[in-house]
N, CA, C and O of each residue as an XYZ file, in Angstrom:
320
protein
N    -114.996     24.524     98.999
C    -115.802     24.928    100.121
C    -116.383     23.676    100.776
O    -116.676     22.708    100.073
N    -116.542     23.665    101.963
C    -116.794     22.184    102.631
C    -118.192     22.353    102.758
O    -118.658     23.463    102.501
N    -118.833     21.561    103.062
C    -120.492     21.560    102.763
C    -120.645     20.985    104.758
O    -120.121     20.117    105.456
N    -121.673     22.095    104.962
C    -122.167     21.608    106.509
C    -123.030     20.576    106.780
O    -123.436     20.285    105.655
N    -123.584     19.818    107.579
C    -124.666     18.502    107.601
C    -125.477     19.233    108.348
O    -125.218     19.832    109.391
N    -126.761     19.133    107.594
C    -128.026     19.958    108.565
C    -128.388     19.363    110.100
O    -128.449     18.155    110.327
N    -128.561     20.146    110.865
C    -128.946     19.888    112.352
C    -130.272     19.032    112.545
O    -131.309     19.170    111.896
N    -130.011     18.035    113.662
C    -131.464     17.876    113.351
C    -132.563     18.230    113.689
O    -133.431     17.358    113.708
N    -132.924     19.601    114.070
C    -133.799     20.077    114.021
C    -134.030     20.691    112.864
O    -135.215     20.974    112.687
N    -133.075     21.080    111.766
C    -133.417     21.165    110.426
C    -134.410     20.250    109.532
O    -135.386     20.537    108.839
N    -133.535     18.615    109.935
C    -134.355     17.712    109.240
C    -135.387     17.364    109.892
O    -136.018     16.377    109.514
N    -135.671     17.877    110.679
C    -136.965     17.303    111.571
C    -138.124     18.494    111.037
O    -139.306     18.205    110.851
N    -137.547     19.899    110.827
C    -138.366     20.691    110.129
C    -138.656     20.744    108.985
O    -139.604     21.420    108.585
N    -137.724     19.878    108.045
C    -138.205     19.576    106.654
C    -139.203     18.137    106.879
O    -140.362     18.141    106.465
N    -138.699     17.105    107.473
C    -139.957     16.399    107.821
C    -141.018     16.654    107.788
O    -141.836     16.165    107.009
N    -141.280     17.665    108.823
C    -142.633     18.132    109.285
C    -143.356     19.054    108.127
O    -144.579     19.012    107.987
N    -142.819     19.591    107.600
C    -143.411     21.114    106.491
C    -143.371     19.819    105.050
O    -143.849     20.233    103.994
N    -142.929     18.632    105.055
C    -143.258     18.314    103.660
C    -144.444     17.033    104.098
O    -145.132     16.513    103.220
N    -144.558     16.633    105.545
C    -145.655     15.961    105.826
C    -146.863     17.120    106.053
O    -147.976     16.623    105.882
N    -146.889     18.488    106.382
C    -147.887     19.479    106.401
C    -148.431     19.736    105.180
O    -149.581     20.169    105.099
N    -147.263     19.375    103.510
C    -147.555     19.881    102.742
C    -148.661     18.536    102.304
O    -149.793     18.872    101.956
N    -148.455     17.643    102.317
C    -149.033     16.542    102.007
C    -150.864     16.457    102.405
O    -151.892     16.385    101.733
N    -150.535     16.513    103.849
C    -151.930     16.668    104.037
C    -152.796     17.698    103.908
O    -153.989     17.654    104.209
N    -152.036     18.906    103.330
C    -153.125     20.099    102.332
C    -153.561     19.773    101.493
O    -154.774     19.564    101.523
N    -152.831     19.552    100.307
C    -153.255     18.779     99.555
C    -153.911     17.748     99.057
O    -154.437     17.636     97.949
N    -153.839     16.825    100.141
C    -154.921     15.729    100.119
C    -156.158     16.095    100.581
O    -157.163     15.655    100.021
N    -156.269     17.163    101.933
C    -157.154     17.610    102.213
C    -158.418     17.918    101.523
O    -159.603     17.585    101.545
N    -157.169     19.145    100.554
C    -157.760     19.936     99.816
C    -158.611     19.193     98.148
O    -159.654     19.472     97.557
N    -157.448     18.131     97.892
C    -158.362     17.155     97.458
C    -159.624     16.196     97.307
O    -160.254     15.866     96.302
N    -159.810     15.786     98.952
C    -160.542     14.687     99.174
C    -161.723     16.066     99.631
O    -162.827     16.095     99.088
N    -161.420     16.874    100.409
C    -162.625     18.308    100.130
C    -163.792     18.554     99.515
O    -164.985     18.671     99.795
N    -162.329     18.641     97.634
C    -163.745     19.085     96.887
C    -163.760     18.070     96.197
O    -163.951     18.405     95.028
N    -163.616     16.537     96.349
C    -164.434     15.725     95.744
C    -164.924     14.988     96.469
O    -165.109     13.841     96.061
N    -165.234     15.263     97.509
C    -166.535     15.379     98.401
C    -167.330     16.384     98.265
O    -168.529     16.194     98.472
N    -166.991     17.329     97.990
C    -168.243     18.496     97.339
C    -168.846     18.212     96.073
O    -170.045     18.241     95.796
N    -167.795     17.910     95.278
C    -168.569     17.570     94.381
C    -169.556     16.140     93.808
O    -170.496     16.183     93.014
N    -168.937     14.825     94.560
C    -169.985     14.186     94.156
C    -171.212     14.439     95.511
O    -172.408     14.371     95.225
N    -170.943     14.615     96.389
C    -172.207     15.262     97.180
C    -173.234     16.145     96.425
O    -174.461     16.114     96.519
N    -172.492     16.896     95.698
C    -173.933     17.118     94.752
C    -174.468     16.862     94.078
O    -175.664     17.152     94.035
N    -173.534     15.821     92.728
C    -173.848     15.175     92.101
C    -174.611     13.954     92.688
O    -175.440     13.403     91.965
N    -174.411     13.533     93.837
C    -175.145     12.267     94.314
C    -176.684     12.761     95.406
O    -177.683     12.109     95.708
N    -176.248     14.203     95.757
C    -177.615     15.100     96.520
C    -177.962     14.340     97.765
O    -179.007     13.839     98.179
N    -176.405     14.444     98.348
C    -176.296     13.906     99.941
C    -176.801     14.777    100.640
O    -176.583     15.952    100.344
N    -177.613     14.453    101.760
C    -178.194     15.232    102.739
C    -176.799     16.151    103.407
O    -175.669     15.671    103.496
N    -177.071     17.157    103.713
C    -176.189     18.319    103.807
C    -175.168     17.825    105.442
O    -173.961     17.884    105.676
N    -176.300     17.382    106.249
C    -175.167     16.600    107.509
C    -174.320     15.751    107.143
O    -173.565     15.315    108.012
N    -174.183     15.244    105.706
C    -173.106     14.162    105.189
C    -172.653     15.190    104.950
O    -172.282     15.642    106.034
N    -172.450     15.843    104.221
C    -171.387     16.905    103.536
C    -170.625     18.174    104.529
O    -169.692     18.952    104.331
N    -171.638     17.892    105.770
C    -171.093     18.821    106.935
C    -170.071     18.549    107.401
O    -169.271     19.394    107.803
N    -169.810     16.726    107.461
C    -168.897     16.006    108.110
C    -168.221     16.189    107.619
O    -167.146     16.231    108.217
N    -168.205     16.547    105.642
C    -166.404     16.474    105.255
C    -166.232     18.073    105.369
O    -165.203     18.624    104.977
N    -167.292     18.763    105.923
C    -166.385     19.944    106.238
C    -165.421     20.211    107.492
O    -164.522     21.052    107.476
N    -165.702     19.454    108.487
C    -165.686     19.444    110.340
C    -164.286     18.756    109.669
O    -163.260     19.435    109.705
N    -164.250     17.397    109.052
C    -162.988     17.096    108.790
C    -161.747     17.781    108.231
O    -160.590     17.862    108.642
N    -162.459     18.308    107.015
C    -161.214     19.514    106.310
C    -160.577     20.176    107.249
O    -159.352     20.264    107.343
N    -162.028     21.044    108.545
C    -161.286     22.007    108.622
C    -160.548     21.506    109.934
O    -160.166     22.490    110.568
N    -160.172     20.154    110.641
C    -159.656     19.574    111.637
C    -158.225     19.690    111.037
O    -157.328     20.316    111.602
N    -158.034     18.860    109.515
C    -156.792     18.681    108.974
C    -156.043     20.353    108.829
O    -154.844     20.403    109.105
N    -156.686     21.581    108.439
C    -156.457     22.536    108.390
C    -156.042     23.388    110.102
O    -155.094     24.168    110.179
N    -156.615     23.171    110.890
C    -156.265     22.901    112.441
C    -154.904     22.278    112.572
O    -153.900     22.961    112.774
N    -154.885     20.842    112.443
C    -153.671     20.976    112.425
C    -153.034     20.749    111.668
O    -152.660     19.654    112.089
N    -152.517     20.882    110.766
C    -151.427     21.647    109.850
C    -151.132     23.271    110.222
O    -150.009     23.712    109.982
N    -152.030     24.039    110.739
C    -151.436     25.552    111.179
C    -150.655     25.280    112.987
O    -149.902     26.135    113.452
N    -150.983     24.098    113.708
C    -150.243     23.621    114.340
C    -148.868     22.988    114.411
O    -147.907     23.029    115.180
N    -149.097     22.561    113.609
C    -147.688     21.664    113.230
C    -146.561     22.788    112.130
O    -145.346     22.634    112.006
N    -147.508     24.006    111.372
C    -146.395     24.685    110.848
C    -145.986     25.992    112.010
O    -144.998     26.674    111.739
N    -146.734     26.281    113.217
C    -146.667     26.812    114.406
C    -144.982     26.456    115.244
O    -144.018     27.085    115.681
N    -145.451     25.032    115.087
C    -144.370     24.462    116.133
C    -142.969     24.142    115.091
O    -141.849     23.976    115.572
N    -143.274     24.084    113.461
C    -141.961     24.258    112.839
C    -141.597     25.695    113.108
O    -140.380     25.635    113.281
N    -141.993     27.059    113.254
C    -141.948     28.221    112.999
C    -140.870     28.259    115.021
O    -139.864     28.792    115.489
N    -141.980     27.325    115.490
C    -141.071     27.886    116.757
C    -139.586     27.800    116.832
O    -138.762     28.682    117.071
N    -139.400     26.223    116.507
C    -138.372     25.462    116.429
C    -137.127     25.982    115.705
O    -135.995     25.758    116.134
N    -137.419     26.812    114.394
C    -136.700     27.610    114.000
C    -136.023     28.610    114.095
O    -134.960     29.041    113.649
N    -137.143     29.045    115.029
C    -136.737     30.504    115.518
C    -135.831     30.219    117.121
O    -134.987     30.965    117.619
N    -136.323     28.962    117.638
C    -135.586     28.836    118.812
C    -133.662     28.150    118.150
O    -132.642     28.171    118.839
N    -133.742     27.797    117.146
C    -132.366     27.444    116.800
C    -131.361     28.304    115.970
O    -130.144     28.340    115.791
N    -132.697     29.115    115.469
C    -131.445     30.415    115.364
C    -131.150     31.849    116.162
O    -130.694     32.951    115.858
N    -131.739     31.116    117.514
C    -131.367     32.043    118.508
C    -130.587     31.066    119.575
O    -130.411     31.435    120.736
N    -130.151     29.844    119.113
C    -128.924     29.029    119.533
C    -129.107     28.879    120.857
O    -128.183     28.857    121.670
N    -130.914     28.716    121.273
C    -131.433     28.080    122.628
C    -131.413     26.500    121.869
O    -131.755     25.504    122.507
């Protein structure tokens, strides 16, 4: 059986969904250990506001960027 070479809007969508996955995770990392030594260290709550405004920017876009993989997909398997 001959093996096909992915399009590149394939690899451009695995690009994108394993750089989306990355910055969840780190997100979601750097998050709660900012929550947690914020309490352990009993940062005034406008410090700890900021790493929320940030989280939820990275969370912004990442539902952007998996938006525009979702489009991209759907526009190539409707062979626009």
């Amino acid at each position: 059986m001959k093996k096909t070479e992915p399009s590149k809007a394939d690899l451009q969508n695995g690009r994108d969904a394993r750089m989306v996955a990355v910055v969840l995770v780190a997100t979601m990392a750097l998050w709660l250990g900012a929550q947690f030594i914020g309490g352990r260290f009993g940062w005034e709550a406008r410090f700890v506001f900021l790493f929320d405004l940030a989280a939820l920017a990275a969370f912004i876009w990442t539902m952007v960027v998996t938006y525009r993989i979702w489009r991209r997909q759907k526009a190539d398997s409707n062979g626009n």
